[in-house]
N, C-alpha and C positions, 0 to 999 in steps of 0.2 A: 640431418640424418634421417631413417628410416621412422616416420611418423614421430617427428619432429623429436627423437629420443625420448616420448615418451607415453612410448606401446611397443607390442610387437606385431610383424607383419605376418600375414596367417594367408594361406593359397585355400582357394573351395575351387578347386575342376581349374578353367583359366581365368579366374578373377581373382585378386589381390585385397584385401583390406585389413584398414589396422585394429586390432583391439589393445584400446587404452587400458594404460596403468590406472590405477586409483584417482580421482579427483579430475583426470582429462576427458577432454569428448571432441568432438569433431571427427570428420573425414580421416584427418590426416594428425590427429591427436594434438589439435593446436589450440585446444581453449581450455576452459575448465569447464570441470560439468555445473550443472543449474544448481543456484545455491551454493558456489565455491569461487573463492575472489583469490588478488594476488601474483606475484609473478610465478609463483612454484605451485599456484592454485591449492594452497593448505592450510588458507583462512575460511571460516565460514561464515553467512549471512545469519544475522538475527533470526532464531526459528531453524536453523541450522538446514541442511542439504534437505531433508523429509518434507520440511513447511516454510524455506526460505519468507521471510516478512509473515510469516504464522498463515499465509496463503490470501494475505487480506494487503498485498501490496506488489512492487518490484522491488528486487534488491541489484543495485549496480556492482555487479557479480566482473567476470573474467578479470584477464591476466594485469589489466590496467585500473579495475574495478577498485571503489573505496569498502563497500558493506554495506554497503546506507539503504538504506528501504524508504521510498518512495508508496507511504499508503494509498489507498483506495479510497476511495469517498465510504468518508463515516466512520474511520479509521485514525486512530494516533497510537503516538509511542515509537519506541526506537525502533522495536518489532511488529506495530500495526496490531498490536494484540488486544490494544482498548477500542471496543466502540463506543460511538455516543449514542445519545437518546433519539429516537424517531425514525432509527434506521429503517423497518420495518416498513414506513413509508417507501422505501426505495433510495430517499436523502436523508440525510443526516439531518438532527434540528428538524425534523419533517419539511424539508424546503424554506422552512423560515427563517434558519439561522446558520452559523455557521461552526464546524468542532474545531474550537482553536487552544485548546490546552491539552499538556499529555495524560489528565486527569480524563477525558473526554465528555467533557462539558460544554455545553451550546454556549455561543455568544449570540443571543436571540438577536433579529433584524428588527431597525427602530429607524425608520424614515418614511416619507410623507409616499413615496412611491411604494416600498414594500410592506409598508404596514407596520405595526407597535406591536412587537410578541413577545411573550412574558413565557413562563413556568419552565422546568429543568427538561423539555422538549420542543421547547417552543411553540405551544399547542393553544397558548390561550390568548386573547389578548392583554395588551399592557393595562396596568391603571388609567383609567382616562380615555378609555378605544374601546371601541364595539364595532360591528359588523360584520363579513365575512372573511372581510382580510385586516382587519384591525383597523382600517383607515379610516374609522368615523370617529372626528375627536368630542367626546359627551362636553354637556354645556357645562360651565365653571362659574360660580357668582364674583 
């Protein structure tokens, strides 16, 4: 049907286009708008249509869409609304470690290549390391 049954079609001089109903977008009123999932597009993403994933993520949105929000680096939670520590860096864990809980807490990095990093940003090194990347392991009796 006329814009996919759901818009109406509207004439300006000799061009044609549709303006969607509530919740639709496209050309020809065939998806849903950003931030709206589903086959009738009348579910919404986490963070709702204004901030879909709180704007710190993707959310697998249209007509086939589940809702899930796919965060951003340095981002967790169902809605990407928690950050972790050392974002400010630019990475999460200031590049040292990684956000793996929905609490957004570092899983600091601890091997002989990345270095031993310790504290709730990953900013210091481990017990037993010093250096500039934590790789120098201090002497032990």
């Amino acid at each position: 049907g006329v814009c996919n049954g759901h818009g109406r079609c509207e004439a300006s001089g000799d061009k044609a286009q549709c303006v969607c109903s509530s919740m639709w977008a496209g050309e020809a009123c065939e998806g849903c708008q950003n931030g709206a999932f589903g086959k009738a597009c009348d579910q919404f993403c986490p963070g709702g249509l204004a901030t879909p994933c709180q704007g710190h993520g993707e959310c697998d949105g249209g007509l086939q869409g589940t809702g899930r929000c796919t965060c951003a680096e340095g981002y967790v939670g169902a809605d990407c609304s928690v950050s972790c520590p050392g974002l400010a860096s630019g990475r999460s864990c200031n590049g040292h470690g990684r956000c793996r809980t929905a609490l957004g807490l570092c899983e600091c990095l601890a091997s002989p290549a990345d270095g031993f990093w310790a504290s709730a940003g990953c900013t210091e090194c481990a017990l037993g390391f010093s250096g500039a990347h934590c790789q120098v392991a201090c002497p032990t009796d």
